[in-house]
Biopython code that builds the backbone (N, CA, C, O; Angstrom):
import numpy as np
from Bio.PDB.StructureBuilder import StructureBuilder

atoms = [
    (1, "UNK", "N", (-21.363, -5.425, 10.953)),
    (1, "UNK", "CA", (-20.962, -4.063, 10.630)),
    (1, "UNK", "C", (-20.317, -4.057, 9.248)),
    (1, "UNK", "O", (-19.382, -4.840, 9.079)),
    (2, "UNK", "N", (-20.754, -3.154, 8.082)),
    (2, "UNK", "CA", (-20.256, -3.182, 6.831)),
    (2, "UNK", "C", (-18.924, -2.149, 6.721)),
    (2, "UNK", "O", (-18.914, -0.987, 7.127)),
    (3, "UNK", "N", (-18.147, -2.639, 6.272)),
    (3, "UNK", "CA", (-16.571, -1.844, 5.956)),
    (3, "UNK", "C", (-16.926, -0.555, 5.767)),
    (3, "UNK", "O", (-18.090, -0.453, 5.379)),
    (4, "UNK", "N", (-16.191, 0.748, 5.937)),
    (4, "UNK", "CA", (-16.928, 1.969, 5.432)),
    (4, "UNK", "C", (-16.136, 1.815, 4.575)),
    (4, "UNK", "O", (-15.138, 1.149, 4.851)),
    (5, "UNK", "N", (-16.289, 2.382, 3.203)),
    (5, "UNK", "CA", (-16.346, 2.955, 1.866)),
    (5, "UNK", "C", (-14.819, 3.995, 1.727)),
    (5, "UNK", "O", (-14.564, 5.087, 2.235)),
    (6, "UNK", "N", (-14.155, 3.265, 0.983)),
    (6, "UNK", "CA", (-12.765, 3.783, 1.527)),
    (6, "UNK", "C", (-12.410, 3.722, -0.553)),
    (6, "UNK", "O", (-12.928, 2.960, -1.369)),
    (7, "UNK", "N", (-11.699, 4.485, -0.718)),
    (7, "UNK", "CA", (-10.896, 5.206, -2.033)),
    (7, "UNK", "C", (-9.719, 3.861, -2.259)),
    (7, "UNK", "O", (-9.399, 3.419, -3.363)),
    (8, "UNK", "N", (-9.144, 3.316, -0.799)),
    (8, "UNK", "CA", (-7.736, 2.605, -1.065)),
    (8, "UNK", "C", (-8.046, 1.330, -1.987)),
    (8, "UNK", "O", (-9.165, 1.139, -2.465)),
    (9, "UNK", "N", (-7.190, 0.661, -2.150)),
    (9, "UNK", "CA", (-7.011, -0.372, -3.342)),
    (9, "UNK", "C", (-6.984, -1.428, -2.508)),
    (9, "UNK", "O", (-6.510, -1.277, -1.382)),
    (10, "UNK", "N", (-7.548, -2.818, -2.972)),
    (10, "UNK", "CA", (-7.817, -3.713, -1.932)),
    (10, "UNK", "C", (-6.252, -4.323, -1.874)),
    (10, "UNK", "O", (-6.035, -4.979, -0.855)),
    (11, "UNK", "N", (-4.985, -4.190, -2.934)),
    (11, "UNK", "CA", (-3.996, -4.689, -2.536)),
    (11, "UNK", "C", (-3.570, -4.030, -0.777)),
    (11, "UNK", "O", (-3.065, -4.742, 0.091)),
    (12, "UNK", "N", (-3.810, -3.033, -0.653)),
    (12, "UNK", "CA", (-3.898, -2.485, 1.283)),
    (12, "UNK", "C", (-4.136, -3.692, 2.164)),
    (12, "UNK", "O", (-3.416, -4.018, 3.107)),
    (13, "UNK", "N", (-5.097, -4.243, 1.801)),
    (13, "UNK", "CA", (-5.386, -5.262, 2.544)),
    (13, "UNK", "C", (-6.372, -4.512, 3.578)),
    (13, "UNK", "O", (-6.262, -3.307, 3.808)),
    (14, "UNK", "N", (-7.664, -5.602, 4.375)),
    (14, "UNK", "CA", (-8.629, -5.046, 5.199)),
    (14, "UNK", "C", (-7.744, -4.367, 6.430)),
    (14, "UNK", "O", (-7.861, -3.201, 6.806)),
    (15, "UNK", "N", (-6.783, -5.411, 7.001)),
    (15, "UNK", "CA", (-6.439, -5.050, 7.955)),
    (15, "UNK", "C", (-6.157, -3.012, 8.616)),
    (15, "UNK", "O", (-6.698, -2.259, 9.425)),
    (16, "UNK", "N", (-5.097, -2.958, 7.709)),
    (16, "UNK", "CA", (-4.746, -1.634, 7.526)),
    (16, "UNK", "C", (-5.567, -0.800, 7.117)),
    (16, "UNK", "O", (-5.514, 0.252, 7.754)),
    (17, "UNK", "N", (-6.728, -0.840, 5.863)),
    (17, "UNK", "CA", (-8.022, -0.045, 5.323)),
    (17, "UNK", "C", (-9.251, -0.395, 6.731)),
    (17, "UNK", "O", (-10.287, 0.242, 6.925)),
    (18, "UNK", "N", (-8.891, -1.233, 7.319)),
    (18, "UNK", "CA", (-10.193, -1.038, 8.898)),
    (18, "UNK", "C", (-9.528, 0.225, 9.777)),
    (18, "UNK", "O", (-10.133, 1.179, 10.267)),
    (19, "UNK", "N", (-8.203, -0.044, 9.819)),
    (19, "UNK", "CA", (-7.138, 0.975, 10.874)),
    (19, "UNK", "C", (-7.071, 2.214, 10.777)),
    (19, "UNK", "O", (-6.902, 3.066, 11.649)),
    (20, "UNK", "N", (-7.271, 2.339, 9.191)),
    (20, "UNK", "CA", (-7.343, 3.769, 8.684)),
    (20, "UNK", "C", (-8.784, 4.352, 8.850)),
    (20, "UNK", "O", (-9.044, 5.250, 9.651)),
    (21, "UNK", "N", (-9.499, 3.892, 8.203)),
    (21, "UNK", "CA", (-11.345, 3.830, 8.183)),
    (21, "UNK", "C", (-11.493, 4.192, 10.260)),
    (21, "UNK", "O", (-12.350, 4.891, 10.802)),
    (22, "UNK", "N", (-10.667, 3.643, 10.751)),
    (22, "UNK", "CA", (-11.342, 4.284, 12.222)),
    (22, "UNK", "C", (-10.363, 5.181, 12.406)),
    (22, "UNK", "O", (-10.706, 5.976, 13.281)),
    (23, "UNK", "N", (-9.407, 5.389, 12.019)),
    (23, "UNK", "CA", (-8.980, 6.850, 12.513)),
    (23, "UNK", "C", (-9.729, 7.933, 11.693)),
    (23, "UNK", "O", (-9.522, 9.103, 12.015)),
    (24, "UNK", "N", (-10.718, 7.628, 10.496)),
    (24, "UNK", "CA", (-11.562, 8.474, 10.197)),
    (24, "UNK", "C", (-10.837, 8.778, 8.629)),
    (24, "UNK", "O", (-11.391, 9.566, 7.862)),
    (25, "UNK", "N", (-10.016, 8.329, 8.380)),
    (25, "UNK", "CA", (-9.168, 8.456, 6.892)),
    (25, "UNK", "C", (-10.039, 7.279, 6.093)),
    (25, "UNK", "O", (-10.403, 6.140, 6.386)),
    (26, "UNK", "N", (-10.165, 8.041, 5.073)),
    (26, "UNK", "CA", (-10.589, 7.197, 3.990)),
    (26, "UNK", "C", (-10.219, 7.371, 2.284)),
    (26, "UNK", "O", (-10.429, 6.715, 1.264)),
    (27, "UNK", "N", (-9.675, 8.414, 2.574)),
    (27, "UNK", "CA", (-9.279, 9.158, 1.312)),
    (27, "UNK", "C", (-7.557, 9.146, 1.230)),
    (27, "UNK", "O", (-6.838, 8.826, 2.177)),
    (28, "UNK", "N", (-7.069, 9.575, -0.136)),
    (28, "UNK", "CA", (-6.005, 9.971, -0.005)),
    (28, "UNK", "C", (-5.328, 10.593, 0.464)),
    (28, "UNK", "O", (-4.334, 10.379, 1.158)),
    (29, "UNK", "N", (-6.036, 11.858, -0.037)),
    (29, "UNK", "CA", (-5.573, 13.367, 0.418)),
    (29, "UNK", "C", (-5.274, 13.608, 2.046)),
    (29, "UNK", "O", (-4.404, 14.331, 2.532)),
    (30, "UNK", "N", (-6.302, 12.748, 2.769)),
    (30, "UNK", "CA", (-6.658, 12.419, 4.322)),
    (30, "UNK", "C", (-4.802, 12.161, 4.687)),
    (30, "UNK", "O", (-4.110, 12.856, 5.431)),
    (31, "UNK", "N", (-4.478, 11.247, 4.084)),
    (31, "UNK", "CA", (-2.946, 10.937, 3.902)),
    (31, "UNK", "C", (-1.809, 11.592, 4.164)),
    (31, "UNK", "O", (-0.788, 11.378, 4.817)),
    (32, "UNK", "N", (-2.287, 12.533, 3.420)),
    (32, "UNK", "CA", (-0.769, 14.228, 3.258)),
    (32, "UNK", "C", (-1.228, 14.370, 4.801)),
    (32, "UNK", "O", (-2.108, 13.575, 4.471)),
    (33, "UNK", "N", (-1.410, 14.550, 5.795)),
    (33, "UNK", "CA", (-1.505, 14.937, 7.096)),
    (33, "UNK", "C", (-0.799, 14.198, 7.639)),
    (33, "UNK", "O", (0.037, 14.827, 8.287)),
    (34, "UNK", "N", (-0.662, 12.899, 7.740)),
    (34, "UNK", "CA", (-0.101, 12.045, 7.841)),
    (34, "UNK", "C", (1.315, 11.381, 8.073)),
    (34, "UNK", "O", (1.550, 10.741, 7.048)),
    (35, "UNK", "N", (2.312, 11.255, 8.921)),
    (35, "UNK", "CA", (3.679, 10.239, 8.533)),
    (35, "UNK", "C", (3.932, 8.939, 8.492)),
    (35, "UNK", "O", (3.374, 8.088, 9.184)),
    (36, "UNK", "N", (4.791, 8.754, 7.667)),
    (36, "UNK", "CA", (4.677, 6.998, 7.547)),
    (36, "UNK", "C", (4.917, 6.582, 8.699)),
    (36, "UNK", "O", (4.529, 5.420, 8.818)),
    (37, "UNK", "N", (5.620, 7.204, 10.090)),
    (37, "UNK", "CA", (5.353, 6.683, 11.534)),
    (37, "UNK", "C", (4.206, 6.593, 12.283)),
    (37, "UNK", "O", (3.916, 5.671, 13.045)),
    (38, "UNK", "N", (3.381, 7.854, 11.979)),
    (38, "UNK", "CA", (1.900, 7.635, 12.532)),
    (38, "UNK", "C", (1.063, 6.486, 12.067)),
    (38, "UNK", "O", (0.342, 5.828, 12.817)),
    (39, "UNK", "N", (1.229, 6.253, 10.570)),
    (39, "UNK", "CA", (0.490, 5.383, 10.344)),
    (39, "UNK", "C", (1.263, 3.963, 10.732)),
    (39, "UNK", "O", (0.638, 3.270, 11.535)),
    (40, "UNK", "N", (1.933, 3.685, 10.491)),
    (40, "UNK", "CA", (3.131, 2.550, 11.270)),
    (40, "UNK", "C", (2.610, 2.226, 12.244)),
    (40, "UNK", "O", (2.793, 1.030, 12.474)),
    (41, "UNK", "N", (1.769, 2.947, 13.273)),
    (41, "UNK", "CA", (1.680, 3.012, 14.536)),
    (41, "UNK", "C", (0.723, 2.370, 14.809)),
    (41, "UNK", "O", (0.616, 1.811, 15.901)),
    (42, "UNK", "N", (-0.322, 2.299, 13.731)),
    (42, "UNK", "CA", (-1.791, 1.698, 13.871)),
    (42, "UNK", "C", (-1.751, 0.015, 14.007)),
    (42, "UNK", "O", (-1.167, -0.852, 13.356)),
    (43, "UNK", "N", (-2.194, -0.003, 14.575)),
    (43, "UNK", "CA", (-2.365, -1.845, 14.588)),
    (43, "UNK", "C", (-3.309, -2.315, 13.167)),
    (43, "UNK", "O", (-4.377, -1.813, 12.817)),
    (44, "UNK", "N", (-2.533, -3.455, 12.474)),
    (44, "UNK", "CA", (-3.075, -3.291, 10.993)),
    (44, "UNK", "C", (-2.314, -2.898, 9.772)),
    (44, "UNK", "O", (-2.498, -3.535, 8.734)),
    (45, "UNK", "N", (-1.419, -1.834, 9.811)),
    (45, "UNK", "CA", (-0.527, -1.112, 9.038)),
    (45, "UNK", "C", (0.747, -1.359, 9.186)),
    (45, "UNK", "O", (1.417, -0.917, 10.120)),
    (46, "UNK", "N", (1.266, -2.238, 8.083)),
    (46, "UNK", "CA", (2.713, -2.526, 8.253)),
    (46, "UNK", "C", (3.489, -2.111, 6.898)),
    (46, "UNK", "O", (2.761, -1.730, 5.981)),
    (47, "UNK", "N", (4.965, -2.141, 6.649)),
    (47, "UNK", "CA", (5.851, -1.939, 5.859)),
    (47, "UNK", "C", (4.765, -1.825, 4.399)),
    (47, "UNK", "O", (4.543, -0.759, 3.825)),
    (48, "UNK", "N", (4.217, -3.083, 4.010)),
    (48, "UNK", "CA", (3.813, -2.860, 2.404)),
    (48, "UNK", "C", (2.693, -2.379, 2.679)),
    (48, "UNK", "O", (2.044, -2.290, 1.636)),
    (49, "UNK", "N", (2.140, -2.030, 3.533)),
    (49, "UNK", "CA", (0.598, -1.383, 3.240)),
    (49, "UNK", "C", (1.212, 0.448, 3.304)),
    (49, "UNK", "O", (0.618, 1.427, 2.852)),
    (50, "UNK", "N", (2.345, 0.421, 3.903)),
    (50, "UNK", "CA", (2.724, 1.943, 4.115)),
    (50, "UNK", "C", (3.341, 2.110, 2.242)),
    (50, "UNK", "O", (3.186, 3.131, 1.572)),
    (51, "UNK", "N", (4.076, 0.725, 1.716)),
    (51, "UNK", "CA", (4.566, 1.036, 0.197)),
    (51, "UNK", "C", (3.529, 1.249, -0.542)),
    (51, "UNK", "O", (3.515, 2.247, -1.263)),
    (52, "UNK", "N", (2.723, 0.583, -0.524)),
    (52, "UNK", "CA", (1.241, 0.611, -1.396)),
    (52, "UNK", "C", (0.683, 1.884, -1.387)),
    (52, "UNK", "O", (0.496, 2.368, -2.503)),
    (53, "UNK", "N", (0.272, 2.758, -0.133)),
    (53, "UNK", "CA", (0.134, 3.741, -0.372)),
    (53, "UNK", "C", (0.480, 5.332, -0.631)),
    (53, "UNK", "O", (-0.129, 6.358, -0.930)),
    (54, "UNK", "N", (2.074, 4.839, -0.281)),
    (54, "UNK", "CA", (3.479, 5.959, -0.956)),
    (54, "UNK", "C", (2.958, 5.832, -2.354)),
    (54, "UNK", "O", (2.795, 6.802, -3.095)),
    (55, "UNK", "N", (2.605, 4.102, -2.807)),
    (55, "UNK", "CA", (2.601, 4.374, -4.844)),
    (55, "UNK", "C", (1.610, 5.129, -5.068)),
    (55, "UNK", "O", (1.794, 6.231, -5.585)),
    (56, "UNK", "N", (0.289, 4.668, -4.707)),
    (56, "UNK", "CA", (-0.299, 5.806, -4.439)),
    (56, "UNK", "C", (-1.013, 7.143, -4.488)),
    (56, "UNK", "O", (-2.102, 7.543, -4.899)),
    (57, "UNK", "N", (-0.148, 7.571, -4.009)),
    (57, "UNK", "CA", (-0.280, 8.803, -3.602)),
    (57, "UNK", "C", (0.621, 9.399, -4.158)),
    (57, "UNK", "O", (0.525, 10.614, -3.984)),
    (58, "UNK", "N", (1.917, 8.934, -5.074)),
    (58, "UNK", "CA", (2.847, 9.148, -5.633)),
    (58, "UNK", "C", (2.384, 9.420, -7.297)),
    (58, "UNK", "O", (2.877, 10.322, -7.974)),
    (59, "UNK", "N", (1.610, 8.703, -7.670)),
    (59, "UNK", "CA", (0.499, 8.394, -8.945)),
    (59, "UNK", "C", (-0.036, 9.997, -8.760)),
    (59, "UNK", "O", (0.356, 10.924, -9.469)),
    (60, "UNK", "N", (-1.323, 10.158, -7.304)),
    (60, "UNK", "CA", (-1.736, 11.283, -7.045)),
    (60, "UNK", "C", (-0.899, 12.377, -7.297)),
    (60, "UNK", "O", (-1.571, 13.407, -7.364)),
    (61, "UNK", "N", (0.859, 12.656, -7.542)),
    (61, "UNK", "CA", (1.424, 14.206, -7.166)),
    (61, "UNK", "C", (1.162, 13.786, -5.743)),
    (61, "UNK", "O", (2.303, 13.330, -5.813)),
    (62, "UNK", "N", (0.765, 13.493, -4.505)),
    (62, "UNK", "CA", (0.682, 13.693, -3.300)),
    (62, "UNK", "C", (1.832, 12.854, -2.489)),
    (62, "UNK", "O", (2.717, 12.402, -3.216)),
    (63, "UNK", "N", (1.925, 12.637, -1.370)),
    (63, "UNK", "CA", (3.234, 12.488, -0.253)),
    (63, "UNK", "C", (2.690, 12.674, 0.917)),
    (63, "UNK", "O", (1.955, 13.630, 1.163)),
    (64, "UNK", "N", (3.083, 11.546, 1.956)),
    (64, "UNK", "CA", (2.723, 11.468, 3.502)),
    (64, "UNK", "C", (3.477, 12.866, 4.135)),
    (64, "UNK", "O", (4.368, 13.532, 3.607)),
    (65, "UNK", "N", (2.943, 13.034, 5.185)),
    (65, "UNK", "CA", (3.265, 14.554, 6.030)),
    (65, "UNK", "C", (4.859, 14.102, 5.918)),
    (65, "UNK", "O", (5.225, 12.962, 5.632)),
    (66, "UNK", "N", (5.828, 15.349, 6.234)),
    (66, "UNK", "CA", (7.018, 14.978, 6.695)),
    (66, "UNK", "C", (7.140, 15.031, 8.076)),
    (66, "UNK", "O", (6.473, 15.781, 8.790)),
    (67, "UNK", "N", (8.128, 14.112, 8.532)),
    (67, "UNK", "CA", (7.690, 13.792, 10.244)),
    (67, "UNK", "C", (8.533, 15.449, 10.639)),
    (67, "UNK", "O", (9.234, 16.115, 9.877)),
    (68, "UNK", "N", (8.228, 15.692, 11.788)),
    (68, "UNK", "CA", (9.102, 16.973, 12.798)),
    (68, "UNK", "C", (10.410, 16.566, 13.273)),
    (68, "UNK", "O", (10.557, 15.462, 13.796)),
    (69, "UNK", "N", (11.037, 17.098, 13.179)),
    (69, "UNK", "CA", (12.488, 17.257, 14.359)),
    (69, "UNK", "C", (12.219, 17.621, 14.975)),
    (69, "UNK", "O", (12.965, 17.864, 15.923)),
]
sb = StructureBuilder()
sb.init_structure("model")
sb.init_model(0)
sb.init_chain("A")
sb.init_seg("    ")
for serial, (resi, resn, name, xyz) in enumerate(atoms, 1):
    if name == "N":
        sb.init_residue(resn, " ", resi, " ")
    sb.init_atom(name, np.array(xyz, "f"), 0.0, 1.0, " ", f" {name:<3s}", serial, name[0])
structure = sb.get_structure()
C-alpha cells in the first residue's frame, strides 16, 4: 500500500503523517478543525509531531481548533 500524498514535512515523521492520512487529513488547513488533544489522541502523534505542525501552520497565519470548555 503506497503512503497517500500528504502536504506535511517529512520532519512529522511516517508515524503521525499515516495517523493523520487515515483520519482523512492531509492538508493543513484540514488542521484548523482540529485540537492539539484530538490529535494527541491518535496513535502515532506525539509532543514534537504536534510542535512541528503548530510551526507550521504558524508560517501558514493558521492555528489548531481551540479545545471547548
Amino acid at each position: 500500500m503506497a503512503d497517500e500524498p500528504t502536504e506535511f514535512p517529512r520532519a512529522l515523521g511516517k508515524p503521525a503523517t499515516r495517523a493523520l492520512a487515515a483520519q482523512g487529513v492531509t492538508r493543513f488547513d484540514q488542521l484548523t478543525g482540529r485540537t492539539r488533544a484530538e490529535l494527541l489522541a491518535l496513535h502515532g502523534v506525539g509532543p514534537k509531531g504536534i510542535r512541528v505542525l503548530e510551526a507550521e501552520l504558524e508560517a501558514r497565519g493558521l492555528r489548531f481548533a481551540d479545545p471547548q470548555y
